[in-house]
C-alpha positions, 0 to 999 in steps of 0.5 A: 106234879103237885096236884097229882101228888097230893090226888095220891095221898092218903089218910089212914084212920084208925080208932080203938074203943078205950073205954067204951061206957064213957065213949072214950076211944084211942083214935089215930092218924097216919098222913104225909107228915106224920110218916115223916115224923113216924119214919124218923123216929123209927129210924133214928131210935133204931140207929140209937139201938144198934150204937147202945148195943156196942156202946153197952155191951156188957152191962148188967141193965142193959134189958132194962135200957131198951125197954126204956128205950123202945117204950120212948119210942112207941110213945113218941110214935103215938104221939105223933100219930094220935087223932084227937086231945086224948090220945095225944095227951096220953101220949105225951104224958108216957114220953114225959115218963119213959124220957124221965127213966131214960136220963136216970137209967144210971141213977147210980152216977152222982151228976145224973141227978141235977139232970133228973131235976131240971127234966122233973121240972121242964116237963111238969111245965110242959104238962101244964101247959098242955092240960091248959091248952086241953081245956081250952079245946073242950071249952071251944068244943062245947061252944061250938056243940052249943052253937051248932044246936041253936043253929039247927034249933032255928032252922027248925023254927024258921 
């Protein structure tokens, strides 16, 4: 059953030209893992609509809540569906932001602020952290371009 299961599984590529005069692309991936993940965000944010719909009927932003919301939600999905360092450092930059506006949507309420900081700070930390391991990868990248070239320069030689 195994191998006939993962005979059937597919992965589904897709990329879109960015920024098409520096060959930079926005490239996704859907494999078995990232349906889980896309599933489960899909469905949980659609259960966190529904409740906020009750939860805040009648309140005067609440447009601006599900903006906040469905942007979340698109950002996570791209997150987890992104193919390269690019798009899922894009990615994880707009759920670091709409995460932002979505702890401070009640800006209005004094106790949201320590939240709002402590939030500033985790996900400064974790940008870093992942710029860092970005430049690590193009680092690895480009030793490895270079090697593959000296590679083929010696089989040409030999």
């Amino acid at each position: 059953l195994g191998a006939s299961v993962r005979q059937n599984l597919r992965v589904i590529l897709s990329t879109r030209p960015w920024i098409p005069s520096l060959d930079v692309s926005l490239s996704f991936q859907m494999d078995g893992l990232s349906l889980v993940f896309a599933l489960m965000i899909s469905g949980i944010g659609a259960l966190v609509a529904i409740y906020s719909g009750g939860y805040m009927a009648g309140h005067p932003q609440i447009g601006r809540f599900y903006l906040y919301l469905l942007s979340f939600m698109s950002s996570m999905l791209g997150l987890v569906l992104s193919d390269n360092v690019l798009t899922l450092f894009v990615f994880w930059e707009l759920t670091s932001l709409t995460s932002y506006l979505l702890i401070g949507f009640n800006h209005e309420d004094a106790g949201r602020d320590i939240g709002l900081r402590g939030s500033r700070h985790r996900q400064g930390a974790e940008g870093q952290v992942l710029q860092h391991a970005g430049m690590g990868l193009q680092v690895l990248r480009q030793v490895d371009s270079e090697v593959g070239e000296r590679e083929v320069g010696d089989g040409h030689a030999g």
